[in-house]
Every structure is written in C-alpha cells, then in structure tokens.
C-alpha positions, 0 to 999 in steps of 0.5 A: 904505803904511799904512792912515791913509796910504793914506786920506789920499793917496786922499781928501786928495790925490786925493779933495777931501777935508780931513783932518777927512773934509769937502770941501775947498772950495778943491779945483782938481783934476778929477774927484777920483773918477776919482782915487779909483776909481783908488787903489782899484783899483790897490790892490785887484788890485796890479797895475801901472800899465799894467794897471789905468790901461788897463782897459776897461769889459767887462773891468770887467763894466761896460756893458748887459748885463754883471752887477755884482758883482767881477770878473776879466779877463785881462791880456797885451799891458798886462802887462809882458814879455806874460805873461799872467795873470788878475786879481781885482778885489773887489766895493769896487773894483767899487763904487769906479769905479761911484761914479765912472762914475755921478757923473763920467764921463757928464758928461767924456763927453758933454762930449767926444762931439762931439770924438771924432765928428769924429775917428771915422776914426782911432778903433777904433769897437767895435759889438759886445762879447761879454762871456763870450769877452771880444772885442770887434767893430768898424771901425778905418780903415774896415776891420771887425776882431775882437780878443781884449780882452786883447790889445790894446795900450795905444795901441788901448785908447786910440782905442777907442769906443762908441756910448754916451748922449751918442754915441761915447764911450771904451770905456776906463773911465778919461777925460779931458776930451779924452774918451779915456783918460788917459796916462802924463803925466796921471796923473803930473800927478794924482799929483804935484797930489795930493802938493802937497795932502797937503803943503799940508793936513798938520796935527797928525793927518796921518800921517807922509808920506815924503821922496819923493812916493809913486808908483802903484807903492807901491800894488802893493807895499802889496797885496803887504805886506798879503796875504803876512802875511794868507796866512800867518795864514791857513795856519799862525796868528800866529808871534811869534818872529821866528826861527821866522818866517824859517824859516817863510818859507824852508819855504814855498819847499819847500812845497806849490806849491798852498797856497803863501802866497808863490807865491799872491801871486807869481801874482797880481802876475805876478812872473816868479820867485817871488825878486822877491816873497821881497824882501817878506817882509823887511817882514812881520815888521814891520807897524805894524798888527794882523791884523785893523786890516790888513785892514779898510775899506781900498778904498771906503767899506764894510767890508773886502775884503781878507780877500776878496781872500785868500780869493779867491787861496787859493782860486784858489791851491787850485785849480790857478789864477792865471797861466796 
C-alpha cells in the first residue's frame, strides 16, 4: 500500500472516518479504534496476523506496573513453523492501542465481565505476571500452572483472564463483546465491513483501490516494501540508475551479514530464508513516493516512526540480533 491508501483503508474503513478526516455519522462498525490500533500495529512490527491479533497486554508492557514506552516480546508458538523471533513495536503503535484500551476496551470489558465469571472454570485465570522474565502465573481447571508468554498458543492466549476493574477480564489486548479475543472469522468480518465502506464513500480524492479486497497480510508486505529501501538509503545513500541498483542488490547477499539491509528485514519479519524477502526488491526500484514522504506520519497520529523503526533494525542488526 501507499501511504494515502493505507490512511484511507485504516481510518475510512476501519476507523468511522469520512474521507474529508470528519466522523462518519452513519458508521455501524464496533469499536473503530480496535480497528485502528490493529492496522497500526500489524503495519508498525510486519508481523503476521497470528502474532499481532493474539498479543497480550505484558507482551505490550500494558497493565500495573509495566512502563510505557515501545516495546518488544518474543513470539514462538504464534509465529508460523515456531520459529522464534523477537519483535519491535514502535512508540506510535504503542500509543495507537493505548487510544484504544483507553476509549474502547474498558467499556467491551466490563460489558463481558459477568460472562466470563461464570465461565472462570474453563478459563486460564492468570494471578500473577512477572513482566522482566515474561511468564505469567495462574489456575487453568483447577490446577496452578506457569508458562512462558511466548509459548502459549492461540487457543490458551484466547481463555486467558485477569482480575481487572470490572472483574475477570481478557488478558489479550484485543476483545470482542464476548469479552475474549477475537478470532480468525471476526477479524475477517471487520476487514471485509471495512472494504464495503471504502468502496461505498470513495470519491474523487480517494486513492486508487485494487480489484481484490486488501488482506491483513498486505500490511506486512507494505512494512517489508518500506523498510528494505530505507535500510538501503541508509547504508549506501540513493542510486538512480536502475542497473547499479540491481547490482547493488545482489552485493548484499555477499555483504556483511551485520549490516546487511536485506537480511536486517528477513529477521524481522521471520523469513525462514533470506530468498523469501529478495522477491521485495523487485518492487523497491519503483516506489510511488520519495525517501522522506515514506517514511513520515504512517502509524498514529504523530510524527514518523518509520525512520525508528530502521534505526531500531540497524541497530539490533548491528549488534548481532533479531531472530534468535
């Protein structure tokens, strides 16, 4: 996506939004910054859909005791084959699902706590969180058990409960109105609601909008499309020509494995080889927008985070990081 059309699919067609920026009065969707803070950080870490749409608030740094500022957490039973990786959530996203954890959450949540009180027997009800170690402690069918956060499964990530205001509610940061995390089916749902609304309030200053419904997934290809180039920029400065382009590209294969733009962007987005992430530079020599118009005001409502997105994947790139 570009960056009109990814504003446009995440405040007009999720977010209840007109495509003049004013609330759209006839807007039937629930909670449009569940939908938002969504986009953002699916877009912010290009990560799949299992990994983001089954975070939880610790792994967030969400919740008492925990700072806020962006994150990073550790995916392995969500992440596809297992594979384990880290991943870096920027500030705007952070600030992203706080706007929705403040305005929409509390109210799905108390409207679901009595619900899920009578269901506490099935449910995994977490006592404690130990946020440094990321474990968390609690009763699951009567018996007291311990897991490693990034181990546990969707289907355990899903029954998981707290002890909040209203009483139990999910441990997972994005609910429903059953009070528990959405799944596979609903976020579909919000998705396809999200395209008949684009659709329906296109006008002559709408961006152009494919043949095909955009899927969850395109966000992580547009993370991917962004920051390859941006790395590269950054390592050896804008090449015009287009041949001295592709050889660059194929240097960077034989480069150093540190400072490598192409392998920097493989890691973060848990590529099992770094030839599933060279298909994207078959797309770089051909972006629609500038360096700079790239990179600025894509996630929240803020200035860029993009560029600390880059810096942070350099960095941890530099350091000997990414997918352990």
């Amino acid at each position: 996506m570009t960056f009109e059309q990814y504003r446009y699919f995440r405040d007009v067609g999720l977010g209840g939004q007109l495509p003049d920026a004013q609330v759209n009065r006839s807007f039937r969707g629930s909670a449009p910054h569940r939908g938002r803070a969504g986009a953002d950080l699916a877009l912010g870490t290009g990560s799949r859909w299992r990994e983001w749409a089954t975070v939880l608030l610790p792994e967030l740094g969400i919740g008492p005791g925990a700072a806020r500022s962006a994150a990073e957490f550790t995916v392995q039973a969500c992440a596809k084959y297992g594979k384990v990786r880290t991943i870096y959530v920027p500030e705007d996203a952070i600030d992203s699902v706080d706007t929705y954890c403040l305005l929409e959450r509390p109210e799905l949540a108390r409207a679901a706590a009595r619900t899920l009180a009578r269901k506490h027997r099935d449910l995994f009800v977490v006592k404690a969180i130990d946020y440094a170690d990321g474990r968390v402690r609690g009763t699951l069918q009567g018996v007291e058990r311990e897991y490693a956060i990034s181990a546990m499964p969707a289907h355990l990530r899903r029954i998981s409960v707290h002890e909040g205001e209203f009483g139990l509610e999910a441990l997972a940061v994005f609910i429903c109105r059953g009070g528990l995390m959405p799944g596979a089916d609903s976020w579909k749902r919000y998705r396809h609601a999200a395209w008949r609304r684009m659709v329906g309030l296109a006008d002559e200053t709408t961006p152009h909008l494919p043949a095909k419904r955009w899927r969850w997934h395109d966000l992580r290809h547009t993370y991917a499309l962004q920051l390859l180039p941006y790395l590269e920029n950054l390592m050896d400065g804008e090449e015009p020509d287009h041949a001295r382009r592709q050889r660059r590209h194929r240097s960077y294969l034989t480069g150093h494995i540190r400072y490598n733009p192409l392998l920097i962007v493989s890691r973060r987005l848990g590529h099992s080889s770094p030839e599933t992430t060279y298909a994207y530079l078959e797309y770089t020599d051909d972006l629609i927008h500038d360096f700079e118009e790239a990179f600025r005001n894509w996630l929240g409502d803020g200035e860029a985070t993009y560029a600390q997105i880059a810096a942070h994947a350099l960095g941890v790139g530099a350091n000997g990081g990414g997918t352990p």
